[in-house]
Structures are given as structure tokens and as C-alpha cells.
C-alpha positions as CSV (number, residue, x, y, z in Angstrom):
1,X,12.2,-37.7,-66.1
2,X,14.7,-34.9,-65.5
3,X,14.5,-33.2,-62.1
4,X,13.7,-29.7,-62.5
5,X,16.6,-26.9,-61.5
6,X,16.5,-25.2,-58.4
7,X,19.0,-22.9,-56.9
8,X,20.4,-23.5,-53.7
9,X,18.7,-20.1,-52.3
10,X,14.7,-21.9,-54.4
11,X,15.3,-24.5,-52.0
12,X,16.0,-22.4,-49.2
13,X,12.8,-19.8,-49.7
14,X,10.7,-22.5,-50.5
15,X,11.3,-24.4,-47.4
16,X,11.0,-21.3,-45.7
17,X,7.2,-20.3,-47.2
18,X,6.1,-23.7,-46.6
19,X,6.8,-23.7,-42.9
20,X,6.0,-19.9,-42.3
21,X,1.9,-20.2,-42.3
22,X,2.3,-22.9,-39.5
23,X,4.8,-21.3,-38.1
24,X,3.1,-17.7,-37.9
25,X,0.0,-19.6,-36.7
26,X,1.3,-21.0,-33.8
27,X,3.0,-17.7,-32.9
28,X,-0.2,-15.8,-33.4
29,X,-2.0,-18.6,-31.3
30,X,0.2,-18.6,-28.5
31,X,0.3,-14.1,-28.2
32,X,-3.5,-14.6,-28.4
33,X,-3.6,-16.8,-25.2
34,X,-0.7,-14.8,-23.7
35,X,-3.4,-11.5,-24.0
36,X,-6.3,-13.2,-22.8
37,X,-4.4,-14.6,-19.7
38,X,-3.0,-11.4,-18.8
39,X,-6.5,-10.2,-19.2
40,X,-8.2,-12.5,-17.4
41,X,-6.1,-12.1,-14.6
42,X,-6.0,-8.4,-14.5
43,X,-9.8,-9.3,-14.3
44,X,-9.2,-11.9,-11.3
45,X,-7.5,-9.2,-9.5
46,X,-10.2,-6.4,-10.0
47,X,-13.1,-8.8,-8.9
48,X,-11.3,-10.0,-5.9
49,X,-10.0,-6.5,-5.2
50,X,-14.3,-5.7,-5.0
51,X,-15.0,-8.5,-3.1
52,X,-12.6,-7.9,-0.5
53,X,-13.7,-4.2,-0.4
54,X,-17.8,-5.5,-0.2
55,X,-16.5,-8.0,2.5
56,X,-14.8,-5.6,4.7
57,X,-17.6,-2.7,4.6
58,X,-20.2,-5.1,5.4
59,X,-18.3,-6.6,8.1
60,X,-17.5,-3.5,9.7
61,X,-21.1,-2.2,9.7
62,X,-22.7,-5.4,10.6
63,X,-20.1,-4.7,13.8
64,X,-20.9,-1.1,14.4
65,X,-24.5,-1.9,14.7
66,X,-24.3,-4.8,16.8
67,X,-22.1,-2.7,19.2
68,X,-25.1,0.3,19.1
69,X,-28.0,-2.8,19.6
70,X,-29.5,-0.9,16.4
71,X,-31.6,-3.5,14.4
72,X,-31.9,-3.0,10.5
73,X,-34.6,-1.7,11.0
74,X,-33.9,1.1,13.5
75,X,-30.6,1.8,11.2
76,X,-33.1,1.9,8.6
77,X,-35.1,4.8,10.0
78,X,-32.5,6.4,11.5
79,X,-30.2,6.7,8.3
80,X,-32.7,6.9,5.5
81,X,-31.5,4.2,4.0
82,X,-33.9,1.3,3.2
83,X,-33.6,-2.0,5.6
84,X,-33.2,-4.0,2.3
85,X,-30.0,-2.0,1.1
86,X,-28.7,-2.6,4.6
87,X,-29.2,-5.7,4.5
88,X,-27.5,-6.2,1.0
89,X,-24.2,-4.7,2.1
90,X,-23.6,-6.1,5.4
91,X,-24.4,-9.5,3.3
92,X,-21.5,-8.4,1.1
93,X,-23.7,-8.2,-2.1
94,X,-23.4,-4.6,-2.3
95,X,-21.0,-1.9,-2.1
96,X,-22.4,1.0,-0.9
97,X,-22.0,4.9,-2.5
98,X,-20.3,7.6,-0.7
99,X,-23.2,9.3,-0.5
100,X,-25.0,6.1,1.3
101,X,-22.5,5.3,3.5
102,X,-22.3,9.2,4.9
103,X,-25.7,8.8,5.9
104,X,-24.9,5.5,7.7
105,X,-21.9,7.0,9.1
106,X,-24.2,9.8,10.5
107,X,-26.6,7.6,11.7
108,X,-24.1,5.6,13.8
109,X,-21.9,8.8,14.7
110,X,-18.5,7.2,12.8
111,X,-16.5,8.6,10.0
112,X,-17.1,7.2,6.6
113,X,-13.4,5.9,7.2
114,X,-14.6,3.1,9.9
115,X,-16.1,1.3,7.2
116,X,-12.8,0.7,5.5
117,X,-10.2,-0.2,8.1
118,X,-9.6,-3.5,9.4
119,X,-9.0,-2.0,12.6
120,X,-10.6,0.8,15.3
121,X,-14.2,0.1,13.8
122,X,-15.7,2.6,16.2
123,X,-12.8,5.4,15.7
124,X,-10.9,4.2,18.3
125,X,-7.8,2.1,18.9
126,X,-6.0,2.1,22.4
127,X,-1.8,1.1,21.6
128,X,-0.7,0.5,25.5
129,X,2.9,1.5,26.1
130,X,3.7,-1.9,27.6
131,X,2.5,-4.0,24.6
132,X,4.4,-2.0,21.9
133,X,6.8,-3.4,19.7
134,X,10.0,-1.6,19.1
135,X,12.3,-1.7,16.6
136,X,16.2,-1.8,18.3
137,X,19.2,-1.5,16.4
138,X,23.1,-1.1,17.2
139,X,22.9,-3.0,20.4
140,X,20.2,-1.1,21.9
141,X,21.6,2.5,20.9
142,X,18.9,3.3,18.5
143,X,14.7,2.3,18.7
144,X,12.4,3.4,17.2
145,X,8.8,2.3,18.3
146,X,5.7,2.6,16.5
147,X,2.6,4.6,17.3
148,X,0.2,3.3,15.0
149,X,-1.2,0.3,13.9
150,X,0.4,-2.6,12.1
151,X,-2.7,-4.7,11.4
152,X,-2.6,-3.3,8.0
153,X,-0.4,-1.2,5.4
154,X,-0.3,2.6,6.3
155,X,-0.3,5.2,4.0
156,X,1.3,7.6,7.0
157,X,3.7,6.0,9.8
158,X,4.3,7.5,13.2
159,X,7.0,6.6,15.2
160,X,9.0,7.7,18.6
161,X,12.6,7.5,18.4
162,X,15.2,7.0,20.9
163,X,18.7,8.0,20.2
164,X,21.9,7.3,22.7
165,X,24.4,10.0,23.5
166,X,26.5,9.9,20.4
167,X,25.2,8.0,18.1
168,X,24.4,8.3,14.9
169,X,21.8,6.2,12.6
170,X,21.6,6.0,9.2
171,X,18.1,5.4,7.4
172,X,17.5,3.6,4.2
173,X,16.9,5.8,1.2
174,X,12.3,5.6,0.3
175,X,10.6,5.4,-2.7
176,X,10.7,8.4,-4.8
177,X,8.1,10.9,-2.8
178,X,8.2,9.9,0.7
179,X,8.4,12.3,2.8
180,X,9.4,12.7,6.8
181,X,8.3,15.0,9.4
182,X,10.4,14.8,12.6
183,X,10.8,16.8,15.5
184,X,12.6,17.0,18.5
185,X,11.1,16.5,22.0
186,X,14.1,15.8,24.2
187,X,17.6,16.8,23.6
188,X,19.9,17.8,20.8
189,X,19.8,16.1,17.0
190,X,21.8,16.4,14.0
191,X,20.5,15.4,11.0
192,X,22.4,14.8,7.7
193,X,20.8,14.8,4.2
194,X,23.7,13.8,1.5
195,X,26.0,16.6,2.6
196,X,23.8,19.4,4.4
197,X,23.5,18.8,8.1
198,X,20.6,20.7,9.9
199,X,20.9,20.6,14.1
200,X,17.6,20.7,16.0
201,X,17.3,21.7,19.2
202,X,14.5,20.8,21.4
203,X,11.2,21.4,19.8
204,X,12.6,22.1,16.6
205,X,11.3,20.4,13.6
206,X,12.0,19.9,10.0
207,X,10.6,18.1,7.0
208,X,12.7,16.8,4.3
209,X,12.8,14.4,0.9
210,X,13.4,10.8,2.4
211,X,14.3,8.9,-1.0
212,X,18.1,10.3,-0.4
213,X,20.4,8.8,2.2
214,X,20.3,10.4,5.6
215,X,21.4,9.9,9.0
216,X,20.6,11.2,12.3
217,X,22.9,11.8,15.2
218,X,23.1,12.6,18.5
219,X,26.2,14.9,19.5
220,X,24.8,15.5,23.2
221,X,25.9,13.2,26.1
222,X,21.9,12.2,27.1
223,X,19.4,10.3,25.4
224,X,18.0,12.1,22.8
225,X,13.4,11.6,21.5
226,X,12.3,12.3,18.4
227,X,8.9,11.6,16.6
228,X,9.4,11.0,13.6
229,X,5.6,11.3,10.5
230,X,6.3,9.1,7.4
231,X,4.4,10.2,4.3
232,X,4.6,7.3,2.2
233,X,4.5,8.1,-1.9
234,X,1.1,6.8,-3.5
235,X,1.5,4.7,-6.5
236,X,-1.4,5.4,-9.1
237,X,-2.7,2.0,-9.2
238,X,-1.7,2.6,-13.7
239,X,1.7,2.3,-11.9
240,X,1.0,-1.5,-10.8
241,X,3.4,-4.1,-12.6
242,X,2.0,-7.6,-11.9
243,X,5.2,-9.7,-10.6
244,X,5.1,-12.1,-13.3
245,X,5.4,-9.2,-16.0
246,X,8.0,-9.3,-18.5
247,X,9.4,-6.4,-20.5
248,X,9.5,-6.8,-23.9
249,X,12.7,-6.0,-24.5
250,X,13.8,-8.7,-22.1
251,X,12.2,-11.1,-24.6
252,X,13.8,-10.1,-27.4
């Protein structure tokens, strides 16, 4: 029997058909479970994100009204809220509305905001002098100590800075939106934003863009203090880009 004909470029599309299904099976399969694990991981991170959030709330006010010797149900009747719900939330199992929690709050004579830090549950945290942490660069020329807590990330830093008799510091350039706030409360400082300098005399303030480079000097021959207000940019959380992501073009 004579083999039938086929053309060299037959051959080639009919190898080609036979192993596309498979082929463009296993591709399909594998984008599939790709999608669901991003998914399922985006919800990993959402459920964890709430149980960290029930967590803290509950620990905090479980604190608060231990440190008032308020039972639940003396919170309860001073609040209006029921001794059950109380219960729930200091248990974790619920996360309390705004509208809830500001008559807690009320009741126990705290902002709303002590429920969600991890520090200064009652309002208040004392940062001694003595036990601060500075930050020295440039053999001692330059520090800058912070006035706020570090337990946790800041959406606002406040800092003092010290500044020796001619010197200048450079600072690193922020993300896109930051903003700084300084003023002066002792001496003479010049300060440098790409190619306008500004000098401040004592009491003198300015705020400027702090995503460009800019330095700060100190032409006088004493010390110079400043205290220095970082506003850091916020990041809409539809900006977040898991560090695992890939961009699709890198894949190509």
C-alpha cells in the first residue's frame, strides 16, 4: 500500500493540531490555579488583616476596663451597649461599629483612637528624655531623636534635630507626597531644596515637598535645634502590590 502524500508544511500543522488541545489545556489549567491562588491569598490577607484588627480592639478594651475596675456589666449600663456585645468583642469575635465603639469610648472617657493603637491605651504615653533613642550621623555632627513612638508604623513622625556649627546634612529623597514641617528653635538654618535655599532664623518655619533631595545646614558657629513634622504619603490600599507579583510584561 502506497503511503499517502503529505507536504512537508501537512506534517508540520498536523503535528501542531494534534498537540495544541493538550497543550492549550494545560496552559488553561495552570492560569486557572495561578487565579485562584492569587485569590485565595488576597483572601488570606483580608481575613488575617480582620482578625488582627478584632484582636487588637478587644485587647485594648478588655485593658481600659480592667484599669477603670468597670465590670461588663457596669460598662454595659454605662455605655448602652449590651454586656453580651461587650463581651463578644473583647473575646475577639466581633468588631465593633464606629458608632458602638464612640459610646464605649464615652463611657470610659478615651478617644475612639485608643482602641486601635498598640500603644498609650489610656491616651497617654510618657517618652523620658534619658531613655530616647537618637539617631547620630557624621561623627556625632548631626542627631536627630524621635518624639514619638516606635512600637508601631506612624502615619506622622516628629523629631528634634541637632545640627553642629557648620554642617550641613543631606536627607534622602520620600515617597511621592511626604511632606515636612520644620522649624527652628535655636539658632540659624539653611535649607536647600534642589537649587533654592530658604534661611531660617530662630522661630521661623517652613514646609516643603520632601520626595526631592534636600539638605540642611548650619552656617552659624553654635549648635543649631530644629523640630522637624513628617507627613508620610498614604497609599490607597488599590495601590498594594503583593511582593511575589509579576508584571506581565516581565513574563512575556
Amino acid at each position: 500500500m502506497v503511503a499517502p502524500a503529505y507536504s512537508s508544511l501537512e506534517l508540520v500543522r498536523e503535528s501542531f493540531d494534534a498537540h495544541a488541545p493538550a497543550e492549550l489545556a494545560e496552559a488553561t489549567k495552570a492560569a486557572s490555579a495561578s487565579a485562584h491562588h492569587a485569590h485565595h491569598a488576597q483572601q488570606t490577607d483580608v481575613q488575617e488583616a480582620n482578625d488582627a484588627l478584632e484582636y487588637l480592639v478587644g485587647v485594648n478594651l478588655a485593658r481600659l476596663r480592667a484599669e477603670r475596675q468597670l465590670s461588663l456589666d457596669a460598662l454595659a449600663r454605662a455605655s448602652g451597649v449590651s454586656r453580651a456585645m461587650l463581651a463578644q468583642i473583647e473575646s475577639g469575635r466581633s468588631v465593633p461599629s464606629i458608632k458602638v465603639l464612640h459610646k464605649i469610648s464615652s463611657a470610659l472617657k478615651v478617644s475612639v483612637a485608643a482602641f486601635l493603637r498598640r500603644h498609650a491605651t489610656n491616651g497617654i504615653e510618657y517618652l523620658p528624655a534619658e531613655q530616647a533613642t537618637r539617631l547620630v550621623t557624621s561623627n556625632g555632627r548631626f542627631s536627630a531623636r524621635p518624639l514619638f513612638p516606635l512600637s508601631a508604623p506612624a502615619s506622622a513622625e516628629f523629631h528634634e534635630l541637632r545640627i553642629a556649627p557648620l554642617h550641613a546634612e543631606s536627607g534622602s529623597p520620600r515617597p511621592p507626597g511626604t511632606t515636612i514641617n520644620l522649624v527652628v528653635s535655636d539658632g540659624t538654618l539653611e535649607i536647600r531644596v534642589h537649587d533654592r535655599a530658604q534661611l531660617l532664623a530662630t522661630g521661623d518655619a517652613i514646609v516643603f515637598d520632601a520626595d526631592q533631595p534636600h539638605t540642611l545646614r548650619n552656617p552659624g558657629n553654635t549648635e543649631a535645634r530644629a523640630y522637624q513634622v513628617t507627613v508620610n504619603a498614604e497609599t490607597p490600599p488599590r495601590w498594594h502590590v503583593p511582593a511575589d507579583s509579576r508584571r506581565i510584561d516581565d513574563a512575556s
